[in-house]
C-alpha positions as CSV (number, residue, x, y, z in Angstrom):
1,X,-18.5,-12.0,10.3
2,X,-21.9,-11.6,12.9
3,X,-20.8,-10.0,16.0
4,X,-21.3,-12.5,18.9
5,X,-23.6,-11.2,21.6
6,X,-21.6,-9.9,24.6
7,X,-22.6,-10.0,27.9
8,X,-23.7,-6.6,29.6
9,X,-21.0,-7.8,32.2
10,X,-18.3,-7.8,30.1
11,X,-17.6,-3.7,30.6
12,X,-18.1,-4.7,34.5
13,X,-15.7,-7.6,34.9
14,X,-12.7,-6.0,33.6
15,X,-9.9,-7.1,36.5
16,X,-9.6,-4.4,38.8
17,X,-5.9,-1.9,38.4
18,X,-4.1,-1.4,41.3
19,X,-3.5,2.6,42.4
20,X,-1.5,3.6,45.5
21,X,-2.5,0.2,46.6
22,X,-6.1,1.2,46.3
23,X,-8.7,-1.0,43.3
24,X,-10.0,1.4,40.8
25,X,-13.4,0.6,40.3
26,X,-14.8,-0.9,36.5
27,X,-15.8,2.6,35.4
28,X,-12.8,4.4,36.4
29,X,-10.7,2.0,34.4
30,X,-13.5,2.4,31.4
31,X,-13.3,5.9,31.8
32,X,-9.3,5.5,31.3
33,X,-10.3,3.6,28.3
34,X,-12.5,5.9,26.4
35,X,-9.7,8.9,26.9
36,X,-7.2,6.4,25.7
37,X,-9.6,5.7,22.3
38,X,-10.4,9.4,22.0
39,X,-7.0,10.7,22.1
40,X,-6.1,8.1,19.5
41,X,-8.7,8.7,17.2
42,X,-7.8,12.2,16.9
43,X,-4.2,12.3,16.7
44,X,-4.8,9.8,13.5
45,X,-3.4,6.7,15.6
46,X,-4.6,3.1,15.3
47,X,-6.6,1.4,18.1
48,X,-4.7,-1.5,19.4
49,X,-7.3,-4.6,19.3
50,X,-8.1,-4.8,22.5
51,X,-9.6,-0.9,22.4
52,X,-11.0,-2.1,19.1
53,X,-12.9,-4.8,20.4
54,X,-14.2,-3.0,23.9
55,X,-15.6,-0.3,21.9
56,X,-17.4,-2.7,18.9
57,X,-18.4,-4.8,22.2
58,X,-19.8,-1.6,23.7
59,X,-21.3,0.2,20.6
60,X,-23.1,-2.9,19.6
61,X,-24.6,-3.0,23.2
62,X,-25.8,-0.1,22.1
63,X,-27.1,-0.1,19.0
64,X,-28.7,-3.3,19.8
65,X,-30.8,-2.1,22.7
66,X,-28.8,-4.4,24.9
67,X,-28.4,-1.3,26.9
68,X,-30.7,1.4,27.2
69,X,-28.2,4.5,27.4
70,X,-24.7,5.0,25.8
71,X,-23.4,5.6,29.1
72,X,-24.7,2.3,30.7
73,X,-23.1,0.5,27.3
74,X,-19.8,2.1,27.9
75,X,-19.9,0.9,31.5
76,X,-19.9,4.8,32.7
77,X,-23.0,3.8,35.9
78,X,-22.4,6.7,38.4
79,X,-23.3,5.8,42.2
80,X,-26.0,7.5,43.2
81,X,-25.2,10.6,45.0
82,X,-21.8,10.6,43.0
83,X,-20.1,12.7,40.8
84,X,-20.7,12.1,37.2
85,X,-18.7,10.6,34.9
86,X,-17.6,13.3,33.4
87,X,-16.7,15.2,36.3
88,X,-14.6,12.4,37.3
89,X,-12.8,12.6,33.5
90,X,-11.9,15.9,34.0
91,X,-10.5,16.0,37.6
92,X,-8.6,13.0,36.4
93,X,-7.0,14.7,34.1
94,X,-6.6,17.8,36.4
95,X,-4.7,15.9,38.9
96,X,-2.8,14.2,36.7
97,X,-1.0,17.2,35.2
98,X,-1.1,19.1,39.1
99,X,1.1,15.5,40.1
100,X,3.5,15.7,36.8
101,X,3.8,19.4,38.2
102,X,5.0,18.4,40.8
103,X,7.0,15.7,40.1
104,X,9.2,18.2,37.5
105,X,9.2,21.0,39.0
106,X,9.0,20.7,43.3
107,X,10.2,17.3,44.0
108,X,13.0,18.6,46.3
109,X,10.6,19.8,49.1
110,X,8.1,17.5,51.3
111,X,4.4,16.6,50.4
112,X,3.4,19.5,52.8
113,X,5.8,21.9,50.7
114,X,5.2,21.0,47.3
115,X,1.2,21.3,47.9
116,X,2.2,25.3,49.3
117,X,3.7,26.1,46.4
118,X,1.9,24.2,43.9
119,X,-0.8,26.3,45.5
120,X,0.4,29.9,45.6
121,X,1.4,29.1,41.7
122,X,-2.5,27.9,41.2
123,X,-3.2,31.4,42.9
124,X,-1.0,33.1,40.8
125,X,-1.9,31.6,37.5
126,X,-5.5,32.4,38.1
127,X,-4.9,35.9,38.7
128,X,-2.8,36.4,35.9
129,X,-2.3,34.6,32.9
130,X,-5.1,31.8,33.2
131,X,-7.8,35.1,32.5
132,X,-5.7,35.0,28.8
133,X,-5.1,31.3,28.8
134,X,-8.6,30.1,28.7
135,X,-9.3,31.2,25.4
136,X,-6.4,28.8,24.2
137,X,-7.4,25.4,22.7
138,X,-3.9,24.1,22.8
139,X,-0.8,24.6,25.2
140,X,0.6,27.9,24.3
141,X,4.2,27.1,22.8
142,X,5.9,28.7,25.8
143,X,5.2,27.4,27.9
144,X,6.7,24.0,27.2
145,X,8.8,22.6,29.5
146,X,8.0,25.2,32.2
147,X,6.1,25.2,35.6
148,X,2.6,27.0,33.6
149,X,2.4,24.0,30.6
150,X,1.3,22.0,33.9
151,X,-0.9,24.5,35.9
152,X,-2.6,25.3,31.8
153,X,-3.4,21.4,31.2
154,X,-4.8,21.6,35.2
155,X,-6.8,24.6,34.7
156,X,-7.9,23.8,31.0
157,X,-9.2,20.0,32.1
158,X,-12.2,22.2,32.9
159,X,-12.3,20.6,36.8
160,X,-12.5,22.9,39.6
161,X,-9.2,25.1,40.3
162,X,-7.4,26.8,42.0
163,X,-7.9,23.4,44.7
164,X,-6.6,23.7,48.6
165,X,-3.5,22.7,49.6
166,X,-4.9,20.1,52.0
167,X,-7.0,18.8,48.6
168,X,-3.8,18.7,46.7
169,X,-1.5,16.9,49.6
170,X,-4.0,14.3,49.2
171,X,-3.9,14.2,45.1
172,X,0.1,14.5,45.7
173,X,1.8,10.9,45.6
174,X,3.8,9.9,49.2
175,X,7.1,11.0,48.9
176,X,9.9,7.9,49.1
177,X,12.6,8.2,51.7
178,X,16.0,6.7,50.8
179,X,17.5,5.2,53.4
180,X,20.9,6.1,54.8
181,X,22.3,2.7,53.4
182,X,20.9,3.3,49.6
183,X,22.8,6.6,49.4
184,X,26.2,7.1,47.2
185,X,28.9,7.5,49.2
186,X,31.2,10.5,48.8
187,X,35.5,10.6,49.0
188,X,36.5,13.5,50.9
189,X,39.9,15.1,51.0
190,X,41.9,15.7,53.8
191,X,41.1,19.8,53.2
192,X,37.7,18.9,53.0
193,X,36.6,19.0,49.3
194,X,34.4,16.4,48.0
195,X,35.5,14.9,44.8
């Protein structure tokens, strides 16, 4: 069956995904794409058809000269000035294990708090285990389930670490506030024991 000729738009069009109420641009959400693709491809799992299509679409771009570059087929068009596209990959991934970080392992303390000691962990990681770490191609097993699987997936997406606290209050997602009227109310006994 002949591959119909796809638009060069078609990696550009894709319907923008919101984010903390913020668009994310076409090549963000292709970059998304092609970790989501790569990942599957080498853990052995099958491309759902959507992914299957988008990367025919974009390989036969490609190979077909449609577009001059891989990276202009894949949709991956940095802004001049910018960071590249890889760049932008890896502190994805950074800031995505620095939130889940925080999110397991700090959530009682405010946005200000969490990025402190998120921080002095960074600091502490670097100086210590991170200079035996980085010779590690996978999470070291013991980690798992602990404070360090997150800051070794931050400092191992190969971005820029340890970051500043005032960089990582802004990666950190807005704490919600319950209100007075969504909390569970508690019995109390005359002696003053909750139940």
């Amino acid at each position: 069956m002949p591959i119909s000729k796809p638009s060069v738009s078609a990696v550009q069009v894709r319907p923008g995904v919101r984010n903390r109420g913020q668009c994310i641009p076409a090549m963000l959400q292709n970059i998304g794409l092609l970790d989501e693709i790569s990942r599957r491809c080498v853990s052995g799992d099958a491309l759902d058809r959507d992914q299957a299509r988008w990367l025919g679409d974009a390989l036969h771009r490609f190979l077909t000269r449609q577009s001059p570059t891989i990276e202009e087929a894949f949709g991956l068009h940095s802004v001049r000035g910018g960071m590249s596209w890889r760049q932008e990959l890896l502190i994805r991934r950074r800031n995505a294990a620095l939130v889940e970080l925080a999110q397991r392992h700090f959530s009682n303390g405010s946005a200000t708090a969490q990025a402190k000691a998120i921080h002095t962990a960074c600091v502490r990681y670097a100086a210590s285990a991170w200079r035996f770490d980085r010779h590690c191609t996978v999470l070291p097993t013991a980690y798992s389930g602990l404070p360090q699987e997150f800051l070794w997936k931050a400092f191992a997406a190969g971005a820029p670490m340890p970051i500043s606290e005032r960089q990582l209050r802004n990666i950190l997602p807005p704490r919600v506030k319950v209100k007075a009227t969504d909390a569970v109310p508690t019995t109390c006994y005359r002696d003053g024991r909750r139940d």
